[in-house]
Every structure is written in C-alpha cells, then in structure tokens.
C-alpha positions as CSV (number, residue, x, y, z in Angstrom):
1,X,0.0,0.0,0.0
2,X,2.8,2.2,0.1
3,X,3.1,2.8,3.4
4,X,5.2,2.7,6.4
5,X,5.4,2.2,9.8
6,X,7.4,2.2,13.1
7,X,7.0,0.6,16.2
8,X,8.8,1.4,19.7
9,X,8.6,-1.3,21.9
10,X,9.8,-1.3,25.8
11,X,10.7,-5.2,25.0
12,X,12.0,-7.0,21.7
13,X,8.9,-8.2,19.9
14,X,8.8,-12.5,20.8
15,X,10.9,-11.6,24.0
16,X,8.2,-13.8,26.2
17,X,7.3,-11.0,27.9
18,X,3.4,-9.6,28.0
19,X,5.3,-6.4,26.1
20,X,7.1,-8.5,24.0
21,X,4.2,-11.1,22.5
22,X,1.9,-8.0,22.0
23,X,4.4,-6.2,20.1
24,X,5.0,-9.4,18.1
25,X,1.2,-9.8,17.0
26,X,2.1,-5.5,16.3
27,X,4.2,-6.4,13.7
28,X,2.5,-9.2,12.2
29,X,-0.6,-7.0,11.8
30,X,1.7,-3.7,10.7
31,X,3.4,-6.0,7.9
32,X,0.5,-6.9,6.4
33,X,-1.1,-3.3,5.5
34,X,2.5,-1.3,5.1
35,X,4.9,-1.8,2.8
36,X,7.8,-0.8,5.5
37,X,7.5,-1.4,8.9
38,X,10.7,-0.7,11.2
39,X,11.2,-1.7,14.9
40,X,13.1,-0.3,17.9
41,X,13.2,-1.7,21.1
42,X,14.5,-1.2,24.8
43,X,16.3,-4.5,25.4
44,X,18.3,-6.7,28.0
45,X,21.7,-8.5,27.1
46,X,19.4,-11.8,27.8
47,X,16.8,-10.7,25.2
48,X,19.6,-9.6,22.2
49,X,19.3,-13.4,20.4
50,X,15.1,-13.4,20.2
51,X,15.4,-9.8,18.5
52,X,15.9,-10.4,14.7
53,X,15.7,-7.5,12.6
54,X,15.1,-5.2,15.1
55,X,16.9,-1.8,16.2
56,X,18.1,-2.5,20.2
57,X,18.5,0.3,22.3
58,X,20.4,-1.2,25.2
59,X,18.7,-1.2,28.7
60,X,20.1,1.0,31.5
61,X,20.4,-0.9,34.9
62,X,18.2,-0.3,37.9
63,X,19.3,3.0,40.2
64,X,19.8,2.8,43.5
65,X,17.8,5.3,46.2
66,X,19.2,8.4,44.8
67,X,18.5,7.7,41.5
68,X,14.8,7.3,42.0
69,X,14.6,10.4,44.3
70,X,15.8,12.2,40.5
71,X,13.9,10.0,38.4
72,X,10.7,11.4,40.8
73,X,11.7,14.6,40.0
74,X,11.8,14.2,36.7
75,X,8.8,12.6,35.6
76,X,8.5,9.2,38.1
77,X,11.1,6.2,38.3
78,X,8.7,4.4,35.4
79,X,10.1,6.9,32.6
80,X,13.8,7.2,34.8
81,X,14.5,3.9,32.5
82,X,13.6,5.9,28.9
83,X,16.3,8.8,30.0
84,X,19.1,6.7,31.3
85,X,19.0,4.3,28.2
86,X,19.4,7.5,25.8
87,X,16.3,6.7,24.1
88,X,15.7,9.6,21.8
89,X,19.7,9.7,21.4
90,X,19.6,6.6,19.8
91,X,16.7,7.2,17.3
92,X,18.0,10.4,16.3
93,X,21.3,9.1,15.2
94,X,19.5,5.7,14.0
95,X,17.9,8.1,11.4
96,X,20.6,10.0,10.6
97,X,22.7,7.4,9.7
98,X,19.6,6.0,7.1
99,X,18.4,3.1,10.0
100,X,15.4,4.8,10.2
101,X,13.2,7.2,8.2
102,X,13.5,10.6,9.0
103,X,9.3,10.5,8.1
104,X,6.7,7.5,9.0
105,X,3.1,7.2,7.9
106,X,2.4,5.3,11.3
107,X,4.2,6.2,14.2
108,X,3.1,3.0,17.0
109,X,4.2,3.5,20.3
110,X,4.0,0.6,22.7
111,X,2.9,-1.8,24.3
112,X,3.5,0.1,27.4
113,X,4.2,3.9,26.8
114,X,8.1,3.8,27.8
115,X,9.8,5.3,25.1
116,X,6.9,7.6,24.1
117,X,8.6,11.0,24.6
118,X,11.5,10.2,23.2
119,X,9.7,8.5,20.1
120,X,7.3,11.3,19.9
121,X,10.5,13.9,19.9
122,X,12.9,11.7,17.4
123,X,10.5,11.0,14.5
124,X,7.8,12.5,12.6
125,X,5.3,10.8,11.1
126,X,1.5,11.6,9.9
127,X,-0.3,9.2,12.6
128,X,0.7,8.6,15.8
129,X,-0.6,5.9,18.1
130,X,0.7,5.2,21.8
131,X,-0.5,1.2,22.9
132,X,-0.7,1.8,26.8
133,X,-1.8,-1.8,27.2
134,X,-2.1,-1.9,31.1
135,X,-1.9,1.6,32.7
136,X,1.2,2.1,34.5
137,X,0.1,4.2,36.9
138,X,-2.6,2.3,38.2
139,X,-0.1,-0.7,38.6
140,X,2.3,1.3,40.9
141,X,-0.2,1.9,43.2
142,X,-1.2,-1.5,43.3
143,X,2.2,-2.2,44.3
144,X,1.7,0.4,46.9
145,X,-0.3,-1.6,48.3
146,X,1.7,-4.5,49.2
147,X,1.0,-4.9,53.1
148,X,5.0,-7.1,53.5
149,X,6.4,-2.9,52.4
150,X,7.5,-0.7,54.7
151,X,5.5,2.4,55.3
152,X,8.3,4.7,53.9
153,X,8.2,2.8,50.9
154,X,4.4,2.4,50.2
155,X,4.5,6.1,50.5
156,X,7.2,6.4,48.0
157,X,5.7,4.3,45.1
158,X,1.6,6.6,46.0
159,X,3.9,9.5,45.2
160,X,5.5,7.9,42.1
161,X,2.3,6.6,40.6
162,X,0.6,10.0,41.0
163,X,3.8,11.0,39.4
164,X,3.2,8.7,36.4
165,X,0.0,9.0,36.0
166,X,0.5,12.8,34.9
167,X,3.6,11.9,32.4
168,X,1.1,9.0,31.1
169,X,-2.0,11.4,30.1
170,X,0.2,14.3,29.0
171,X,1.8,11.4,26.2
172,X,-1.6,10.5,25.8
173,X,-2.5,13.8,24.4
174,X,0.3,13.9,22.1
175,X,-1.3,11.1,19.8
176,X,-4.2,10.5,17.9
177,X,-4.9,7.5,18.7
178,X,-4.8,5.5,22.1
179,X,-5.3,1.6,23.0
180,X,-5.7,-0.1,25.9
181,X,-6.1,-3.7,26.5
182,X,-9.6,-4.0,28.3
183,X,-12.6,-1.8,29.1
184,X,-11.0,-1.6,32.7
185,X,-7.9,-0.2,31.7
186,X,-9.4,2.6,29.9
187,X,-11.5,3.4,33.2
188,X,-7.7,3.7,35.0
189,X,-6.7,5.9,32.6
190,X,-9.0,8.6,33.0
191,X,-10.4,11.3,30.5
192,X,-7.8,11.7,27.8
193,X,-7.8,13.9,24.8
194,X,-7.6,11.3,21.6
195,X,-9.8,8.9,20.4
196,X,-9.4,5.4,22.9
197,X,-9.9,2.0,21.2
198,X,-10.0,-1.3,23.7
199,X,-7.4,-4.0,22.0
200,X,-7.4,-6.7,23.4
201,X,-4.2,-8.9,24.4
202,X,-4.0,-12.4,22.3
203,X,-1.7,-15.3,22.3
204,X,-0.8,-18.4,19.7
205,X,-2.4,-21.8,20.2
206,X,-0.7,-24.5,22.5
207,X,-1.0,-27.6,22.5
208,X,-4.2,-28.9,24.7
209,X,-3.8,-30.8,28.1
210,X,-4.3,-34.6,28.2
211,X,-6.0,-34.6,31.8
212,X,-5.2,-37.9,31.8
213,X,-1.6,-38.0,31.3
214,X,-1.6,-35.2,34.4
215,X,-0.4,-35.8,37.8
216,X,-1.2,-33.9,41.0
217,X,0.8,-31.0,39.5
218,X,0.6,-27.5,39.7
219,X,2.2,-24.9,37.4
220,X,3.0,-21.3,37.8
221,X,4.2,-19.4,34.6
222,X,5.4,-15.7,35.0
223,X,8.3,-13.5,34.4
224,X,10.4,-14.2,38.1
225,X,12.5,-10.9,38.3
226,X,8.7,-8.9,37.9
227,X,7.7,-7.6,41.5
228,X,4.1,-9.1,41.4
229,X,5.5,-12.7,40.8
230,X,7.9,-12.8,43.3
231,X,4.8,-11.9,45.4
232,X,2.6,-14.6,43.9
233,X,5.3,-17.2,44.3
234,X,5.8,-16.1,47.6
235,X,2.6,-16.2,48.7
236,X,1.7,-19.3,47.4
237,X,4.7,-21.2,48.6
238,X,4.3,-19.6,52.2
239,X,1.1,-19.7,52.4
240,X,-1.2,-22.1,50.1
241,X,0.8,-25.1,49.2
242,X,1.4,-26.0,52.9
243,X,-2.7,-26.1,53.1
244,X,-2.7,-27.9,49.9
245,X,-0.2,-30.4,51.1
246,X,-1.9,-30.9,54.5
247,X,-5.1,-32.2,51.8
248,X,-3.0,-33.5,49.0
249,X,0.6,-34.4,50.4
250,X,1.8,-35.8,47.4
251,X,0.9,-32.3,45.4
252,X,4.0,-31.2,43.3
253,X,4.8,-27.9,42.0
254,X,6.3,-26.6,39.4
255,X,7.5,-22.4,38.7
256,X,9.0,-21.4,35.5
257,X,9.9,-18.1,33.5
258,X,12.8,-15.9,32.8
259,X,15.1,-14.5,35.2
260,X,14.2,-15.2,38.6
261,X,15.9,-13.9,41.3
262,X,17.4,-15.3,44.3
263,X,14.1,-14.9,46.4
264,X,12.6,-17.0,43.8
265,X,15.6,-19.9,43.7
266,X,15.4,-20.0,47.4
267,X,11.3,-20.5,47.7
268,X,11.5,-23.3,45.0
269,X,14.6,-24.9,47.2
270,X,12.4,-27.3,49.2
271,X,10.9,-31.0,48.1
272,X,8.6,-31.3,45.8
273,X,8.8,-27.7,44.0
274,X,10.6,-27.5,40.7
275,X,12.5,-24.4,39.7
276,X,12.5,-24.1,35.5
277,X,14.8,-21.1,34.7
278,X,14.1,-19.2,31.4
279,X,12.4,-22.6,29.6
280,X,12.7,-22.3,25.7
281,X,9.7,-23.8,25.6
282,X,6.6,-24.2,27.6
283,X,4.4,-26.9,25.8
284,X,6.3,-29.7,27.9
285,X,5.7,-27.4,31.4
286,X,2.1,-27.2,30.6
287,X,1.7,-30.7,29.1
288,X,2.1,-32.4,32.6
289,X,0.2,-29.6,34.7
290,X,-3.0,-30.3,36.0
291,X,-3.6,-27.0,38.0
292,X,-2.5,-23.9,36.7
293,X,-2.2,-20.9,39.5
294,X,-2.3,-17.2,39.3
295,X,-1.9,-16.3,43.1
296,X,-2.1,-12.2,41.9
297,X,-2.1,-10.0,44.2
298,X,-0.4,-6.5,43.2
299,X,0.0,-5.1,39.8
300,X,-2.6,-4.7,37.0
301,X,-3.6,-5.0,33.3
302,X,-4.9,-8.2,31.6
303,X,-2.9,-10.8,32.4
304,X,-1.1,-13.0,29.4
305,X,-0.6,-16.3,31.4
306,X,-4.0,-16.7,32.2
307,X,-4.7,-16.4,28.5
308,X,-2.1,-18.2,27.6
309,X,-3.4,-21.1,30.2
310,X,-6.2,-20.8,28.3
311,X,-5.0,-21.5,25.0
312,X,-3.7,-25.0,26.0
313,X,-6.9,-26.0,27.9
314,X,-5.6,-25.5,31.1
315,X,-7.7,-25.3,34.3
316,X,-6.6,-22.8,36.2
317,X,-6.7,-21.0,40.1
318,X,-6.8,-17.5,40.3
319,X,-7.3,-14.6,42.8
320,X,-9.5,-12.1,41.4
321,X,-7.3,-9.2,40.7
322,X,-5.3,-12.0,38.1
323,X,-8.4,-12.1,36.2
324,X,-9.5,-8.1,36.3
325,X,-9.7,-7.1,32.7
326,X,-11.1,-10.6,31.3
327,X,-14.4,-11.7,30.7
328,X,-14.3,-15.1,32.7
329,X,-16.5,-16.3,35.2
330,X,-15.8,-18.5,38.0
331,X,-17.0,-22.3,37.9
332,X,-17.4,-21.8,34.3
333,X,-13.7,-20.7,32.9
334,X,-12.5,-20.5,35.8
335,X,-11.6,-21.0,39.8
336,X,-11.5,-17.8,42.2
337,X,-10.1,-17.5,45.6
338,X,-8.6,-14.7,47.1
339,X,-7.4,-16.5,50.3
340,X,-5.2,-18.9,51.1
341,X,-7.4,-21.7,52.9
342,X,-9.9,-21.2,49.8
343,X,-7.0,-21.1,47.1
344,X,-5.7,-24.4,48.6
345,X,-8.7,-25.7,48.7
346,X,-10.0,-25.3,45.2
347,X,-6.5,-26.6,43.8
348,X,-6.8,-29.7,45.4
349,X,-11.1,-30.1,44.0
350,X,-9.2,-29.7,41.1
351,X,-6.3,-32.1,41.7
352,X,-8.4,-34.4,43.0
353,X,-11.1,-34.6,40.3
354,X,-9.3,-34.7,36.8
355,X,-12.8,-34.5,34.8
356,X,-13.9,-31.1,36.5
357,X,-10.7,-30.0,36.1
358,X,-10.7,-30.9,32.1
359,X,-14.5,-29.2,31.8
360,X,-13.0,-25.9,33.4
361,X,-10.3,-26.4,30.5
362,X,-12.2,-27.1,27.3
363,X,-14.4,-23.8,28.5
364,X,-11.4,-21.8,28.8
365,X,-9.8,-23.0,26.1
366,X,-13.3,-22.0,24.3
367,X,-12.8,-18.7,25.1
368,X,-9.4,-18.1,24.4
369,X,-10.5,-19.4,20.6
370,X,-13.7,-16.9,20.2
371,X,-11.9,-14.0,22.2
372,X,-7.8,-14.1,22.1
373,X,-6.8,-15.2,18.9
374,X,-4.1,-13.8,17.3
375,X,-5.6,-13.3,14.2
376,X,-8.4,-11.4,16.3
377,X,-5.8,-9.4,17.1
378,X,-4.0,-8.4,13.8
379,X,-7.1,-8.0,12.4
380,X,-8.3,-5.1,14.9
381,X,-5.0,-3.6,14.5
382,X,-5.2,-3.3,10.9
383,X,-8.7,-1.6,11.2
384,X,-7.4,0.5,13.9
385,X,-4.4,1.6,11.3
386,X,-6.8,2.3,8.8
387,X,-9.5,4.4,11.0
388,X,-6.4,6.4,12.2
389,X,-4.7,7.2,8.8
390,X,-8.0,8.0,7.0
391,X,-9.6,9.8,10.2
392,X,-6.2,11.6,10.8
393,X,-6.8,12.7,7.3
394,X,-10.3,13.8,7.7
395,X,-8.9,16.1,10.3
396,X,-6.1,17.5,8.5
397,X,-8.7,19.3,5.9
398,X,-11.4,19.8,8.7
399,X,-9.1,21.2,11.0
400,X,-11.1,19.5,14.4
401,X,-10.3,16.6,16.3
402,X,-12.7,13.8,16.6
403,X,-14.4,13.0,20.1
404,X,-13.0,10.3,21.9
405,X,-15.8,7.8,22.4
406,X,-16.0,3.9,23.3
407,X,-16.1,1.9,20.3
C-alpha cells in the first residue's frame, strides 16, 4: 500500500514478555497493510538473540535510592529507565545514519508507553498511536499496596504513581490514537484527549492438556524478576501449598519463567517444588500440569498467562485481581479464591477430580478461541491503522479533532 510504519517497543517483539508477544502480534498486523515497517526496542543482554531484525536500544540498569529520588523529579522512576538508556539519542542518530526514516506514515508506540517521549520527539510521522496496554500508573499503586512494604516505601511508590499517572495522560495527548487492553484499563486511565480504542491482548495456540496423562501437578508461569510474581510465588509457597499439602501431600509444584531472582531460587529450594529457569519452551511445562495458579495480588492490566493457560486447555486457580480485565467467570472458565485456605482448597477439587478440572479447561480453552486469537488481534490492528490514517486525514482538511468515544 505504500506505506510505512514504526514501532517502539519497551521489550523485543517475541521476547516472552506480556510487552514483548503484543508487540509481536504489532508487527504481524503492521506487515501486512504497510509496505515498511521498522522496529526499535529497549532490550536486556538476555533478550539480544530473540530480536531479529530489530533496532536495540540497550537497557540502562536499575538506580539505587538516589536515583529514583531524580527519576521522581523528573517525571516518576517508570520513565527514569527511557532517560538513562538514551532513548531519543539513539533514534536520532538511528535516522541520521539511514536506520530509520526521517518521516513515518504510522508512528506506534508501545505496548507500554516507555519510550513515548522520546519516540514522539525523534520521529515524525503523519499518525501517531501510543498502545498503553495496562496503565502504568494504576499498577504502581497497586504495588503500593503490598502490606509485607515498609511504610516509607508504600509512601514512595503513591507518590511515584501520582507522578506517572500525569507523564502518562500528557503522552496520551500527544497522539491521535490511544489503546488499551480491556474496558477496565481505559477506566484507569482517565479522561484523555484522543480517540481510545480497547485492543485486546492475544496469544498463539498450545498444545491442549491430556487430563489424563496429568499428575497432581501445579504450574505457575510468569516473568520471576517482575515484583508481582515474586509476590505470587511467595505467597503461594508460604502460604497455600502448605494447606494444599496438608489435603493432598503428594501435590507437586512446578515455577517457570525468565530470570528469577534469588528470592525466587530460594522459595523453590524445598521438596517437591521445581524451579525451571528461562524454559525455551513451555508446551512440555504445561503438558504435565493439572492445576495452573495465578496467586495475583499486586500489579494490574490483563494478564497473558491466564490467556495463555487458556490456549492449552488449562484449568486454572486465580485470585481475582489475576483475572480483572477478562471476561471469565468463576466455575465456568474458571476458579477464584482470594485466600489462602480457599485457594488451597479449590486446587486440590481440582487435583483431586481430573474430569472437572478438564470441563474448566475445554471452557477456557473455548474462550481463548472466540476471544484471544491472534488473528483477532491483527485484524483489529489493521482496522485501527486504517481508521487512524483515513480519520487523521479527515482532520487535516477539517481542521477538528474527533471526540473520543467507546467503540
């Protein structure tokens, strides 16, 4: 169609990361309506191999206290990472040495709206679209409210997300387009000046779970170096499997995802409770699950393994802040508990009962097919591109912006 299109990413599209899959499905749906479509992305040393073609912008290392006392200054700790890393540096010289374009059709920002200042400083382009995904802001203060932190520190991180929350609606208002991944993370974000579209998150097929074949196993999936697992692991490991071990002593569990830190490899150091490190794969983790948990409690936006549960069939535990944002209701889709006697309990009605577990798993899996497709999801992008191009045109001769209103 002639056209192109950029997309700054806070993680390398197909990194494994929530940021990372939805930027891949990006792509995917960018390729296939523009002619051009360029990527830059923040990235770890671990994540350089799973880039490809893309443009990395190395990631600047965590500060220590006085660094976040500046980074609070200067627009909350959340954007402190955009600065240090050089950001708009990098796509400035990136276009000047021919990397880039010096003009886009389709400037898309996100997911997560990490590099938008920089983006929205370094490159021009007609359209301009910032993918919050989850809304940071409202995720800091859910961290806030983690009742193991100090008072000192809870304080801190209500002062950073009021912080953030300002940076996020003023990069909001630079655009013309925003999306978020559910109805509830446009109510966190508040009144903003562009059009809002809902986008929901989507993940590739996996291979469904043989009930069968499954032991009394349970699975958590999550990045382990991200605040809100560590909690969940934590929680669960302190405070549910004991309970489900008094009911079910021979239960097992497994934890797997990238990086986890030594708080993680020290909860999975006791019998029966499997540490896999950074798998390359998860079809053989889920394959022998027959529980899958989501003990959530801090942290927001839709979250990708309970949709990624999904797509393999998986029955699956949660607390209800893991499912905020998605349409599933409990004893249909889905378990709920938010404590840990009933957590423990409904793992082990599921352990214990390997047909109700696979009914909760076809329904899920169900859902994820009519709902979280990826296909779903390219397909919504490419209307959205289209809406915003031609609409962004409209304005151009009319001279008035259009109304945001819920699609």
């Amino acid at each position: 169609m002639g056209r192109s299109a950029l997309l700054v990413s806070a993680h390398p599209p197909g990194s494994g990361s929530g940021t990372g899959v939805r930027a891949e499905l990006t792509i995917a749906a960018l390729r296939s309506c523009c002619d051009r479509v360029d990527t830059v992305s923040l990235a770890l040393p671990s994540e350089d191999a799973r880039a490809g073609e893309v443009l990395l912008i190395p990631r600047a290392g965590e500060p220590g206290l006085l660094g976040r006392i500046v980074d609070l200054g200067r627009g909350g700790s959340y954007y402190g990472a955009e600065r240090r890393a050089g950001v708009e540096a990098h796509l400035q010289k990136a276009v000047a040495k021919g990397r880039l374009e010096p003009r886009y059709d389709l400037l898309w920002i996100g997911p997560q709206s990490l590099c938008a200042r920089s983006a929205l400083s370094a490159v021009d382009a007609s359209a301009r679209v910032l993918d919050v995904d989850s809304v940071v802001a409202a995720n800091i203060r859910r961290l806030a409210d983690d009742p193991d932190l100090p008072l000192y520190h809870r304080w801190f991180r209500r002062v950073t997300a009021a912080v953030v929350a300002r940076g996020e609606r003023r990069r909001c208002n630079q655009v013309d387009l925003v999306t978020v991944a559910s109805e509830l993370e446009w109510d966190r974000l508040g009144d903003v000046n562009p059009e809002v579209a809902v986008l929901p998150n989507a993940v590739p097929p996996g291979a469904p779970i043989r009930f069968g074949n499954t032991g009394p196993s349970l699975l958590f999936v999550g990045s382990l170096h991200y605040e809100a697992n560590i909690d969940a692991v934590r929680w669960f490991v302190e405070a549910i499997l004991p309970r489900v071990r008094a009911l079910r002593p021979d239960a097992e569990l497994t934890v797997a995802g990238s990086s986890p830190t030594g708080e993680i490899v020290e909860l999975c150091a006791q019998p029966n409770v499997r540490l896999v490190p950074n798998p390359p794969t998860l079809e053989p983790i889920y394959s022998g699950a027959r529980v899958v948990v989501a003990p959530i409690r801090l942290g927001g936006g839709t979250r990708l393994k309970l949709l990624e549960a999904m797509a393999h069939g998986a029955a699956v535990v949660a607390t209800s802040a893991a499912v905020e944002g998605l349409p599933l209701e409990d004893e249909r889709e889905i378990l709920t508990a938010d404590s840990p006697e009933e957590f423990a309990e409904r793992c082990t009605e599921l352990l214990n009962d390997v047909e109700r577990a696979a009914r909760l798993g076809q329904a899920a899996l169900k859902t994820w097919s009519s709902q979280y497709r990826p296909e779903r999801a390219q397909e919504q992008i490419v209307a959205l591109v289209e809406r915003v191009l031609s609409s962004k045109g409209a304005r151009a001769s009319s001279g008035r912006p259009s109304p945001a209103a819920r699609p």
